[in-house]
C-alpha positions as CSV (number, residue, x, y, z in Angstrom):
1,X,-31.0,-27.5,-79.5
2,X,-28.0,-25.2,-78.5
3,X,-30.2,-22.0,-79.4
4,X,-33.0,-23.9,-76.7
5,X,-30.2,-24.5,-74.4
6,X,-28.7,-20.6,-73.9
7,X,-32.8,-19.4,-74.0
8,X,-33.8,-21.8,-71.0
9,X,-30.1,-20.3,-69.2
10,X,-30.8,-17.1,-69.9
11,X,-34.5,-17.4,-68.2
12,X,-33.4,-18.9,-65.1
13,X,-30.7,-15.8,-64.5
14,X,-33.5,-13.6,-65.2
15,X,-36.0,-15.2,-62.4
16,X,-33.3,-15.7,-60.1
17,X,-32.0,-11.7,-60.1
18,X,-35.7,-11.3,-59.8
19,X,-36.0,-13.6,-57.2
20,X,-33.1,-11.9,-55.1
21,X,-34.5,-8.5,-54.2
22,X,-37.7,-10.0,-52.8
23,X,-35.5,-12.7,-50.9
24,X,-33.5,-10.0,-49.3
25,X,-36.5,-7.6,-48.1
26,X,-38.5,-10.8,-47.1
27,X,-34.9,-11.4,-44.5
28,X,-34.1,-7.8,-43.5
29,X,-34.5,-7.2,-39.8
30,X,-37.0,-5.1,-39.0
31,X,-35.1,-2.3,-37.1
32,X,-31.5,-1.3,-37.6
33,X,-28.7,-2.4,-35.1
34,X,-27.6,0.7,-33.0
35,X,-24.1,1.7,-34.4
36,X,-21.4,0.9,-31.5
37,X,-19.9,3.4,-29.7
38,X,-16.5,4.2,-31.4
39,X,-12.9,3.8,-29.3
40,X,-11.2,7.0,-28.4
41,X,-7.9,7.4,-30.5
42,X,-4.3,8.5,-28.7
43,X,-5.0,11.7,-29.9
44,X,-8.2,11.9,-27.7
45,X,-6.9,10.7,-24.8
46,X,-3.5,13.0,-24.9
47,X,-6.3,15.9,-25.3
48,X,-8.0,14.6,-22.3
49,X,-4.6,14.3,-20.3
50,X,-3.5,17.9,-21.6
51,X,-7.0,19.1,-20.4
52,X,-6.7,17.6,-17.0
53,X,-2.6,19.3,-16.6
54,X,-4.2,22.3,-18.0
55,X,-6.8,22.5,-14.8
56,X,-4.4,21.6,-12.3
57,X,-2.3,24.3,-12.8
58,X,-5.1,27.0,-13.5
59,X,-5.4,27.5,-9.5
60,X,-9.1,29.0,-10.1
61,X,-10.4,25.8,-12.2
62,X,-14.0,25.0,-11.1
63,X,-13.1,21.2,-11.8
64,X,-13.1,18.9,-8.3
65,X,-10.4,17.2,-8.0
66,X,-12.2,14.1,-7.7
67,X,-13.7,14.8,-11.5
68,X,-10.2,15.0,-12.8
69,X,-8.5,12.1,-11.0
70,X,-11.5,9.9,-12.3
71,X,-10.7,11.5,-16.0
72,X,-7.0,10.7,-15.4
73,X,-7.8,6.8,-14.1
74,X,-10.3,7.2,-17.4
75,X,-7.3,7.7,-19.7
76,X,-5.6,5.6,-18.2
77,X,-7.8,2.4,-18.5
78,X,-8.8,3.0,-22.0
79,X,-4.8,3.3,-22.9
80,X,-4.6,0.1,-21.3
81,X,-7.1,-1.4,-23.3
82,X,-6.1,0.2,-26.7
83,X,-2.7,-1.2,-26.5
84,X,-4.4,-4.6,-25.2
85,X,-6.7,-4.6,-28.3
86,X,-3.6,-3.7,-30.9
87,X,-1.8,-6.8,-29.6
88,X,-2.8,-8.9,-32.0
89,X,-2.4,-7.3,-35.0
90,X,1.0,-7.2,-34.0
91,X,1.3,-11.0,-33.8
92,X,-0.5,-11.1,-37.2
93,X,2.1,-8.8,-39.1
94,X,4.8,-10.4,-37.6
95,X,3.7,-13.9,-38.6
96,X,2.8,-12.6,-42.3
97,X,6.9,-11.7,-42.1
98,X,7.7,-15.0,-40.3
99,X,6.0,-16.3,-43.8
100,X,7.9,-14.3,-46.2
101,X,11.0,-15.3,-44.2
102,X,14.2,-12.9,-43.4
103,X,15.4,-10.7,-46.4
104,X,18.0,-12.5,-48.8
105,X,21.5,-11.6,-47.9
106,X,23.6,-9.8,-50.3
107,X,25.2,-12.5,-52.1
108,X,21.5,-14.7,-52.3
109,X,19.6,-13.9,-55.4
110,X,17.3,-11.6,-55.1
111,X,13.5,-12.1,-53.8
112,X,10.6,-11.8,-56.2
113,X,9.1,-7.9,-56.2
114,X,6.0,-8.8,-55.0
115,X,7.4,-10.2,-52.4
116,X,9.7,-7.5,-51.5
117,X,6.6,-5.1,-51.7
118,X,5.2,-6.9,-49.4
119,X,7.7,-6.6,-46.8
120,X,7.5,-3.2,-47.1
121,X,4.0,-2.9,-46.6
122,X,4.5,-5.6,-43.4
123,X,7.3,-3.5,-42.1
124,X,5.8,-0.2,-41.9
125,X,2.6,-0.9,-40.8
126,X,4.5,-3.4,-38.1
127,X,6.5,0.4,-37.6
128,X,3.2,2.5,-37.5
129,X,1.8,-0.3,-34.9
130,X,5.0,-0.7,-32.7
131,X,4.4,3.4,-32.1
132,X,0.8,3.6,-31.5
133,X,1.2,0.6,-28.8
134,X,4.2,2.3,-27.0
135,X,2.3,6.0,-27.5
136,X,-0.7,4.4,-25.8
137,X,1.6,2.3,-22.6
138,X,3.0,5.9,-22.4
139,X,-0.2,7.6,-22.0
140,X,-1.2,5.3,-19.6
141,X,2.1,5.6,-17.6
142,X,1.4,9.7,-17.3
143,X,-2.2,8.9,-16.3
144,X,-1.4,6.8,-13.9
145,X,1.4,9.4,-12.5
146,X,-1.0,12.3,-13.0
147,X,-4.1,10.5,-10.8
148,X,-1.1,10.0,-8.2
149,X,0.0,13.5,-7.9
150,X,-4.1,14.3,-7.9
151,X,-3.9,11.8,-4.7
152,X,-1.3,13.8,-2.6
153,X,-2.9,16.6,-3.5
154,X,-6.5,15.9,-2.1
155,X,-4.4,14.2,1.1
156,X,-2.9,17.5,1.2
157,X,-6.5,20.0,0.8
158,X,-8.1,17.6,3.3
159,X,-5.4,17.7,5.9
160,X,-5.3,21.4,5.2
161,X,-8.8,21.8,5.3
162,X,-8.7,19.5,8.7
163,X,-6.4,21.9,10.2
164,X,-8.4,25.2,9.5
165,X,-11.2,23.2,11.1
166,X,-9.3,22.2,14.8
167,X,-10.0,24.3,17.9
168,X,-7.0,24.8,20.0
169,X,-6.5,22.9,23.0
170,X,-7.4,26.0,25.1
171,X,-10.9,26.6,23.9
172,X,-14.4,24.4,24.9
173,X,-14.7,23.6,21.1
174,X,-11.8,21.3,21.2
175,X,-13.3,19.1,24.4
176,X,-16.9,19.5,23.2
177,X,-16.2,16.1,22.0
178,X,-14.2,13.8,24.3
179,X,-17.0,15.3,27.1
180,X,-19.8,14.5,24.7
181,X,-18.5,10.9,24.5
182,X,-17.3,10.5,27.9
183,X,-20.1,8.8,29.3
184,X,-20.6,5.9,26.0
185,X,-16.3,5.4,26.5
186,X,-16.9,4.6,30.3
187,X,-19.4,2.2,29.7
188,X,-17.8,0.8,26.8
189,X,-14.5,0.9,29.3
190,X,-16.5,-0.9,32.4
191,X,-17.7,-3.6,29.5
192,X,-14.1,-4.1,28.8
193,X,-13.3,-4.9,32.3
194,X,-16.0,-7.1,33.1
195,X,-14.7,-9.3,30.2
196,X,-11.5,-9.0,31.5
197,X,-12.0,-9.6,35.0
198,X,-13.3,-12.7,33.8
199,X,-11.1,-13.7,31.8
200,X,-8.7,-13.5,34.8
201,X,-11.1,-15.5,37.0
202,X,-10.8,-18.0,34.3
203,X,-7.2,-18.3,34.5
204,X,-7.5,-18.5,38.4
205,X,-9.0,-21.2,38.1
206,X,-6.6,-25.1,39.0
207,X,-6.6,-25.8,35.3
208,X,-4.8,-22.5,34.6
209,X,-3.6,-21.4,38.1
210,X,-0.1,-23.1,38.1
211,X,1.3,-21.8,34.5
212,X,-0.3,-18.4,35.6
213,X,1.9,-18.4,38.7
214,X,4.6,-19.8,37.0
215,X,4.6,-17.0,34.5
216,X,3.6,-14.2,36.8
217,X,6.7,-15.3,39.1
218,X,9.5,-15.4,35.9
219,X,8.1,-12.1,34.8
220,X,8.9,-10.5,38.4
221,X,12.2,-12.0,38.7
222,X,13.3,-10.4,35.1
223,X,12.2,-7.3,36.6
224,X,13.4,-7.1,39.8
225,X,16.9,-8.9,38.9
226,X,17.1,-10.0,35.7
227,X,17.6,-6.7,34.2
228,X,20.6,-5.5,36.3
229,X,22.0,-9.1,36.2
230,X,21.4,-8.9,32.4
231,X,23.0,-5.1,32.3
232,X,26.0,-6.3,34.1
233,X,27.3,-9.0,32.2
234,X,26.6,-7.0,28.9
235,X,28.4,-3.7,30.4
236,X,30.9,-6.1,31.2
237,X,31.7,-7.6,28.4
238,X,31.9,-4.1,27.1
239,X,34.1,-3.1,28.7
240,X,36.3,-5.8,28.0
241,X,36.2,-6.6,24.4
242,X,35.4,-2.7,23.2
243,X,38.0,-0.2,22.8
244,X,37.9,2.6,24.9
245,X,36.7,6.4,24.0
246,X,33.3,7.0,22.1
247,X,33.1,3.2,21.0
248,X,32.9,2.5,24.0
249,X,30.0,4.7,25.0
250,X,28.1,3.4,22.5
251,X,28.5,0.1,23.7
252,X,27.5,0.7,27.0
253,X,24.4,2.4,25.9
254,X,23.2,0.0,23.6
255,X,23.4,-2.6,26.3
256,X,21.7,-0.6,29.0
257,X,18.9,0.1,26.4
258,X,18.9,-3.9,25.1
259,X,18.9,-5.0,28.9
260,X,16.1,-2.8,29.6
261,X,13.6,-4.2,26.1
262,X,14.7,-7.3,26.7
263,X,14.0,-8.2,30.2
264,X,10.8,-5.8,30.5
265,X,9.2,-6.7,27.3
266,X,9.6,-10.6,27.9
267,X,8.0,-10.2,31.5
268,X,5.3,-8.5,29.8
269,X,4.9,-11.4,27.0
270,X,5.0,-14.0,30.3
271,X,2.5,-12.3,31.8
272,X,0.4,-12.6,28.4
273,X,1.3,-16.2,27.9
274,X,0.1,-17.1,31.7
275,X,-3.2,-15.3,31.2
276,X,-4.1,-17.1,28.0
277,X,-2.3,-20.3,28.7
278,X,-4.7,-22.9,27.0
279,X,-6.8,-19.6,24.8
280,X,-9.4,-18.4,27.9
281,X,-9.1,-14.7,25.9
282,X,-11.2,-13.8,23.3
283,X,-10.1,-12.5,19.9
284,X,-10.6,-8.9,20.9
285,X,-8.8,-9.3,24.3
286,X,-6.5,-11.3,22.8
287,X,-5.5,-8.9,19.9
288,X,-5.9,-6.0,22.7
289,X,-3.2,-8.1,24.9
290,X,-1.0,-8.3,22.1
291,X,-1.0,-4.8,20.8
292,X,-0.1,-3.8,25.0
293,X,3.0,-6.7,24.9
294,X,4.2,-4.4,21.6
295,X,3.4,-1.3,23.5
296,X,5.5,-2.3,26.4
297,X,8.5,-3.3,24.5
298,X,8.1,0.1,23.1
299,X,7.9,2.0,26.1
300,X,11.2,-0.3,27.6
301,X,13.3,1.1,24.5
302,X,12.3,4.6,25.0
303,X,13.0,4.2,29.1
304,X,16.1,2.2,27.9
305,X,17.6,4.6,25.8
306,X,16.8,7.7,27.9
307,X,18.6,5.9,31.0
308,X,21.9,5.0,28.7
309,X,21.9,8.6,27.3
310,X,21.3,10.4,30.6
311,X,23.9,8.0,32.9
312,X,23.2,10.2,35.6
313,X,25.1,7.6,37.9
314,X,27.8,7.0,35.3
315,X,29.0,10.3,34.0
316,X,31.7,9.1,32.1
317,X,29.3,6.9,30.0
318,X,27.0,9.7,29.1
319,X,26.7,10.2,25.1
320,X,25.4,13.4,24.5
321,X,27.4,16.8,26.2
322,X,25.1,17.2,29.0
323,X,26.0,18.8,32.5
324,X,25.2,16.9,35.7
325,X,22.9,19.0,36.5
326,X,20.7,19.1,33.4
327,X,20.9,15.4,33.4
328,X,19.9,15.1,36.8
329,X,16.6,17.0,36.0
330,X,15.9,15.2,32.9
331,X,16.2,12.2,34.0
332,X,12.4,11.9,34.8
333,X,11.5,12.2,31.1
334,X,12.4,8.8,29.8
335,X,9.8,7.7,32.3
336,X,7.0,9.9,31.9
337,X,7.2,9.8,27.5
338,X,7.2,6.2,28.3
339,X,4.3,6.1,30.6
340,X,2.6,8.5,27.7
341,X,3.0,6.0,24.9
342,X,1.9,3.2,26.6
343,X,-1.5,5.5,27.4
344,X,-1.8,6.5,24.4
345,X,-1.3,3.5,22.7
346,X,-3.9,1.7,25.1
347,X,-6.8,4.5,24.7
């Protein structure tokens, strides 16, 4: 019976290993899966750093810079996700040595030797690791730096390259353009007034006509009066409360200068407020007002300032070591860059 036993055993491992190779070629997929595409290592991606460095200082390199900032953002993503990916093997070493616990202190008894094996093993590899995550932050840190530096200097090749291309202001080249143009800006400009002598005919009208005047007649008074009513009391307390000499100087011309931004640019954000009073302006005249109020406060500062450091009434106020004379003739220019900046700005 035992001898029957191990014979009918025996068969059935015989079938079944014969069984198995037919099993396995009846299930095997018809085609092979494509091998995937392996990672680059840190020793790639330093090569591809060093080749980049290598072409920026070769001044005759064929390379655009375009093809080596988008090899230095290359590097710099795939750093990223090579330290990404190695994360969690680091949390899986360091809880197989949060299992083994800390190492026995001198006077404990000693741990088993396969045990302290296998904190060696943990604790180089968690070494080895540890490195190839901060080698790969580092990389992508000098990627990241190297695609900035190729930044400034495309900015700098296309302003370069810009400036070989400008005509000078004396030749037809230069106003081939603004001529050329001319005619689509003053119909875009006669567009712009239409909708903006609407919009004031709109504010004319009884719903908006009384905050308008209101507005309109503050904004006057500030200018006519309430910037030499506002210069007084500030030169005055100046020269009360400031010691005298350069201090003093000072003083006075920061107050002329506030006086003038203050009173000018709030007349000018009146005269905004009474025009769209309960929102008549559009978005774009709207934002259009808004960027002139900023203009104006501008051009008030620069007006401002150029009055306090001129003084041509007040020579004893006067800042910089100007004669008379010379700040008698200069004392248009405040005006006129003013008047400049607020064109400017507008066109």
């Amino acid at each position: 019976m035992p001898n029957l036993l191990r014979f009918l055993l025996l068969l059935l491992l015989t079938l079944g290993s014969a069984a198995s190779p037919a099993q396995d070629n009846d299930q095997s997929p018809p085609t092979t899966a494509p091998a995937a595409t392996p990672a680059p290592t840190l020793d790639q991606l330093g090569s591809q750093l060093d080749t980049v460095k290598a072409a920026l200082k070769d001044n005759k390199s064929d390379t655009p810079l375009a093809d080596l900032r988008n090899i230095a953002l290359g590097v710099q993503d795939q750093a990223r996700q090579l330290a990404t990916n190695l994360a969690p093997q680091m949390t899986a070493l360091q809880a197989q040595l949060a299992v083994l616990g800390p190492v026995p202190a001198k006077g404990a008894p000693a741990e088993a030797p396969e045990v302290a094996t296998q904190r060696r093993k943990l604790d180089k590899a968690q070494a080895d690791l540890d490195a190839q995550i901060k080698q790969a932050q580092l990389l992508g840190q000098n990627a990241t730096q190297l695609a900035a530096q190729i930044n400034g200097l495309r900015n700098d090749e296309f302003q370069a390259r810009l400036a070989s291309r400008t005509a000078t202001p004396f030749s037809r080249t230069f106003w081939a353009d603004p001529v050329r143009a001319f005619p689509d800006d003053m119909v875009r400009f006669k567009r712009l007034g239409a909708r903006f002598a609407g919009a004031m005919a709109q504010a004319w009208q009884p719903p908006n006509r009384q905050p308008l005047m209101w507005c309109l007649v503050t904004a006057a008074l500030l200018l006519v009066g309430g910037r030499r009513l506002l210069e007084w009391l500030l030169l005055l307390l100046a020269a009360r409360h400031v010691p005298d000499g350069h201090l003093r100087r000072s003083a006075m011309a920061t107050a002329v200068a506030l006086s003038a931004v203050l009173t000018t640019g709030l007349a000018a954000q009146l005269a905004y407020q009474g025009l769209n009073w309960n929102g008549i302006l559009d978005n774009d005249l709207a934002a259009l007002a808004t960027s002139v109020v900023g203009l104006v406060y501008f051009a008030a500062y620069v007006t401002g300032l150029g009055r306090a450091l001129l003084s041509v009434r007040r020579p004893s106020w006067r800042l910089p070591a100007l004669s008379d004379l010379a700040a008698q003739r200069l004392h248009l220019f405040p005006w006129l860059l003013a008047a400049a900046a607020l064109l400017f700005g507008l066109l």
